[in-house]
BALOBA-1460 file (C-alpha; in Angstrom, 3 decimals):
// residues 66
<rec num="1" residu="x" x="9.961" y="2.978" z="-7.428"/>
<rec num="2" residu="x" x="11.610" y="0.632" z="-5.118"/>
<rec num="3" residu="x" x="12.984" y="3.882" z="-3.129"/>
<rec num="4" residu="x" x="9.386" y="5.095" z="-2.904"/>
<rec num="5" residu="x" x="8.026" y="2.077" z="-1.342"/>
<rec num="6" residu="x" x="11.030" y="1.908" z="1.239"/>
<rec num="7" residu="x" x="10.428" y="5.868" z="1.762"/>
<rec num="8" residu="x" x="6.574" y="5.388" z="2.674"/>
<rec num="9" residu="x" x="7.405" y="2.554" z="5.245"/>
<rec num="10" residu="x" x="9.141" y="5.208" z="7.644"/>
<rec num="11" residu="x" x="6.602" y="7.886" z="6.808"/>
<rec num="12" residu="x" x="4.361" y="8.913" z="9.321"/>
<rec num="13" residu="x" x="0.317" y="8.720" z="8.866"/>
<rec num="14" residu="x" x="0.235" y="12.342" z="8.879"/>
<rec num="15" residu="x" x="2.990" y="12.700" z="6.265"/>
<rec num="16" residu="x" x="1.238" y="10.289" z="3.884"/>
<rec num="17" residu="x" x="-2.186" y="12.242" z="3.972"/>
<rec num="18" residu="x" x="-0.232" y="15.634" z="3.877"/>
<rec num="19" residu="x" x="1.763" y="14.314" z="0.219"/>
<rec num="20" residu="x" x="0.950" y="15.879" z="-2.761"/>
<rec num="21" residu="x" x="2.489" y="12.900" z="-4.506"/>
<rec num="22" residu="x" x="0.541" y="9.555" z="-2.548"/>
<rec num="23" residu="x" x="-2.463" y="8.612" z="-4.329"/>
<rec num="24" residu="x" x="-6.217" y="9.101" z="-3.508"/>
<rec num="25" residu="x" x="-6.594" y="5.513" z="-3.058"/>
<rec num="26" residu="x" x="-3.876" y="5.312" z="-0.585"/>
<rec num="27" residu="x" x="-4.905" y="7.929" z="1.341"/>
<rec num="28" residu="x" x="-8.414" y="6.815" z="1.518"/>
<rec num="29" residu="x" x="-7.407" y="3.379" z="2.736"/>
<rec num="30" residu="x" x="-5.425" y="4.917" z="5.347"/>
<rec num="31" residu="x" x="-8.074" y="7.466" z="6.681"/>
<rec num="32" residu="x" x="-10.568" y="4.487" z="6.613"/>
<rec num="33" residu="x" x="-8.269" y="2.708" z="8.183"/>
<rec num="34" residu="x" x="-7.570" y="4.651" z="11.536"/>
<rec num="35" residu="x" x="-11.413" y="4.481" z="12.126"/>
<rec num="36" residu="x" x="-10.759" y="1.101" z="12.579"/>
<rec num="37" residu="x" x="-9.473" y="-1.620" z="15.650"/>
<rec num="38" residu="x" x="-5.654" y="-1.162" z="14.508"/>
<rec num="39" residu="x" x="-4.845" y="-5.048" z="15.172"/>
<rec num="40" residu="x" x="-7.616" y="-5.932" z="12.520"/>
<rec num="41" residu="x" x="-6.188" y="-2.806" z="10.269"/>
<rec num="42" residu="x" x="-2.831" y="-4.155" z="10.225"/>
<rec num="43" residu="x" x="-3.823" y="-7.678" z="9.815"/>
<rec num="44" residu="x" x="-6.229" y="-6.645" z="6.607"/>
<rec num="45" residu="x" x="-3.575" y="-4.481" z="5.612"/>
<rec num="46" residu="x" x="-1.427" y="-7.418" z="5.562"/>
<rec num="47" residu="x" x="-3.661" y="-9.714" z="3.945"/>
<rec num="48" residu="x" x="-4.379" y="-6.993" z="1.099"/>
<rec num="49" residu="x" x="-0.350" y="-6.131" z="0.451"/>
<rec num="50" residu="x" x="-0.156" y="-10.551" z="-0.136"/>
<rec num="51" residu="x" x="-2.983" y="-10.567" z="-2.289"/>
<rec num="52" residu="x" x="-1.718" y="-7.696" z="-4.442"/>
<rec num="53" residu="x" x="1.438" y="-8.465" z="-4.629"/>
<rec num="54" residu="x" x="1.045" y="-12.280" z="-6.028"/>
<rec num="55" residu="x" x="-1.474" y="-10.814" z="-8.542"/>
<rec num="56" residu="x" x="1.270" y="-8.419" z="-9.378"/>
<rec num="57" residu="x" x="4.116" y="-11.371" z="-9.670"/>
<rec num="58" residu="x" x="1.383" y="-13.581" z="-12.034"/>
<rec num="59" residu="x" x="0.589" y="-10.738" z="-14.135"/>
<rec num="60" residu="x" x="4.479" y="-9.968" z="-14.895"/>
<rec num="61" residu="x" x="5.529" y="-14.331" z="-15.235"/>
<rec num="62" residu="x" x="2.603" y="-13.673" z="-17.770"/>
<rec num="63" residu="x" x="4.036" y="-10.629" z="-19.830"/>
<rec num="64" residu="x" x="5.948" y="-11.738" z="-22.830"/>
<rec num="65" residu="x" x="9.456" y="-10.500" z="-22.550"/>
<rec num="66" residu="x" x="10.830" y="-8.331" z="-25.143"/>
């Protein structure tokens, strides 16, 4: 997973809407995306990857380990 998140940093826009494999979600933020000024893109971009990932980080310091 980690290799697939380090892979779609140094793909291009085109490859990422042209993958069979990249999600419908991801591909629909990115084509909204490029309708958009790019400086406020990026920065929502930004702002949106932060959010996610500390949701993310609570959600696993809340899973029980096994």
């Amino acid at each position: 997973m980690r290799q697939e998140a380090e892979s779609a940093e140094h793909a291009t826009i085109d490859e990422i809407l042209a993958d069979l494999a990249a999600s419908f979600w991801l591909k629909a933020a990115l084509r909204s995306a490029l309708s958009r000024d790019p400086v406020d893109a990026a920065n929502d971009a930004d702002v949106l990857a932060r959010v996610l990932k500390d949701r993310c980080r609570h959600l696993l310091e809340e899973t029980p380990s096994t």
